[in-house]
C-alpha positions as CSV (number, residue, x, y, z in Angstrom):
1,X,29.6,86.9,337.5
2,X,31.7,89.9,337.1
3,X,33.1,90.0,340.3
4,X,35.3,88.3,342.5
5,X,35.9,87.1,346.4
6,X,37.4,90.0,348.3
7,X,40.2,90.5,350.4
8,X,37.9,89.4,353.2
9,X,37.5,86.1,351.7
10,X,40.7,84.6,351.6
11,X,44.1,84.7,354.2
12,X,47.9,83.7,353.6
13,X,49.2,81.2,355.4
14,X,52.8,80.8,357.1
15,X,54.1,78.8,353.8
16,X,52.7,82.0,352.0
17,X,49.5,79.8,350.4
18,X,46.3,81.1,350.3
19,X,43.6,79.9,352.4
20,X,40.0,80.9,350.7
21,X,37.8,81.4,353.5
22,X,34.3,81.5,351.5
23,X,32.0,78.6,353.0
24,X,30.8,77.2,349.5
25,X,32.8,76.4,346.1
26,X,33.1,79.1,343.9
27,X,33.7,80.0,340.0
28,X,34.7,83.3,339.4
29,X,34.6,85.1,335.9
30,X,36.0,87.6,334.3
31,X,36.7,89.6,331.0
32,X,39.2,91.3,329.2
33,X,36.7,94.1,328.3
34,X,34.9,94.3,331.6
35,X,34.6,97.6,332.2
36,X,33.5,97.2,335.8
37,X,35.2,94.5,337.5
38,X,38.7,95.3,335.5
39,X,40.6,92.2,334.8
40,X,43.3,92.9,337.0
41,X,40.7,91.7,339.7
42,X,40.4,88.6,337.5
43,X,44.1,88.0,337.5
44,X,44.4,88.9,341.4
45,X,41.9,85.9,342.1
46,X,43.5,83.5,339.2
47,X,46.5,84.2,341.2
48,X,45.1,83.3,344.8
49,X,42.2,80.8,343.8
50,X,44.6,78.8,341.3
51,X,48.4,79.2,341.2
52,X,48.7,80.1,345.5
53,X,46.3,78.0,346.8
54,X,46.9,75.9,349.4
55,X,46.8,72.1,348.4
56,X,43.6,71.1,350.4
57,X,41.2,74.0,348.8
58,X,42.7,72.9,345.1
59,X,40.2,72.7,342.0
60,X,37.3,74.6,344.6
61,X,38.0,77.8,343.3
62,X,38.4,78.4,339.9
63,X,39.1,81.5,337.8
64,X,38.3,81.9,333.6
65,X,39.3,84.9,332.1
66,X,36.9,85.2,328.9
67,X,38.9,87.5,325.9
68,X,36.7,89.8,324.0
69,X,33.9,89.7,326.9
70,X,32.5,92.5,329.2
71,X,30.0,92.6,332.4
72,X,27.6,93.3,329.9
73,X,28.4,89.6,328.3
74,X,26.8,87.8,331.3
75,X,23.7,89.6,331.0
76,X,20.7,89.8,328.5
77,X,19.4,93.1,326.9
78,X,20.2,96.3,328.2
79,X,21.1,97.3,331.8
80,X,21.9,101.2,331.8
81,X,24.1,101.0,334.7
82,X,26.2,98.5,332.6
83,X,26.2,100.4,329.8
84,X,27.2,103.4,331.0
85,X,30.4,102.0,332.8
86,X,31.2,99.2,330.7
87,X,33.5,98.6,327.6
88,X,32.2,97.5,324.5
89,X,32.6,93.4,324.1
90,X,34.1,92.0,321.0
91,X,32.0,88.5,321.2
92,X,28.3,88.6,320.9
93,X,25.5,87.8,323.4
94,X,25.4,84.6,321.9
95,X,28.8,83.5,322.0
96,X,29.8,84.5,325.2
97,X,26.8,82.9,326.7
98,X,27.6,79.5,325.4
99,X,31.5,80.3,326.9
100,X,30.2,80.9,330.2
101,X,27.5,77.9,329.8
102,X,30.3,75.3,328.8
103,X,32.4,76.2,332.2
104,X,30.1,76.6,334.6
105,X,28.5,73.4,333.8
106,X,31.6,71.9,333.8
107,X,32.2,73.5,337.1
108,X,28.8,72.1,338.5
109,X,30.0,68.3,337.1
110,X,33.2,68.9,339.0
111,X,31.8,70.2,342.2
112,X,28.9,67.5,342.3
């Protein structure tokens, strides 16, 4: 959480689709206030995990972008590394817990 595959993990292929190379299904998460995995990273892998992918990987590799959530929103309590690079979230603990609890269960139905 709070990160995303890297260039590593995926390839274009000749029709200009992306091919995810990462061995396992994957749900990548993002915020709008993550201070350390910006959400340009989030929209780079909406772009190659969702809209570009090639037919055959669709629905394995799915992107949410949270609004009003940070890195520190995936965590409990204090992490001082967090804190000290991280933007401030506008949800609490709480809420953005049960938003990341709703779809990655309903990522682990689908992927079942």
């Amino acid at each position: 959480m709070g990160a995303t595959l890297g260039a590593k993990d995926f390839e274009i292929n000749a029709d200009g689709t992306t091919h995810i190379k990462f061995p396992v299904p994957a749900l990548t998460l993002g915020g709008d206030k993550d201070g350390v995995s910006r959400i340009s990273r989030t929209a780079l892998a909406f772009w190659h995990q969702f809209k570009n992918i090639e037919t055959a990987q669709d629905g394995l590799f799915p992107v949410v972008a949270y609004q009003g959530h940070s890195s520190s929103s995936y965590t409990s309590g204090s992490n001082s590394f967090l804190s000290e690079w991280d933007l401030i979230p506008s949800v609490t603990e709480s809420q953005a817990h049960a938003n990341v609890a709703k779809d990655v269960s309903a990522f682990l139905k689908a992927a079942v």
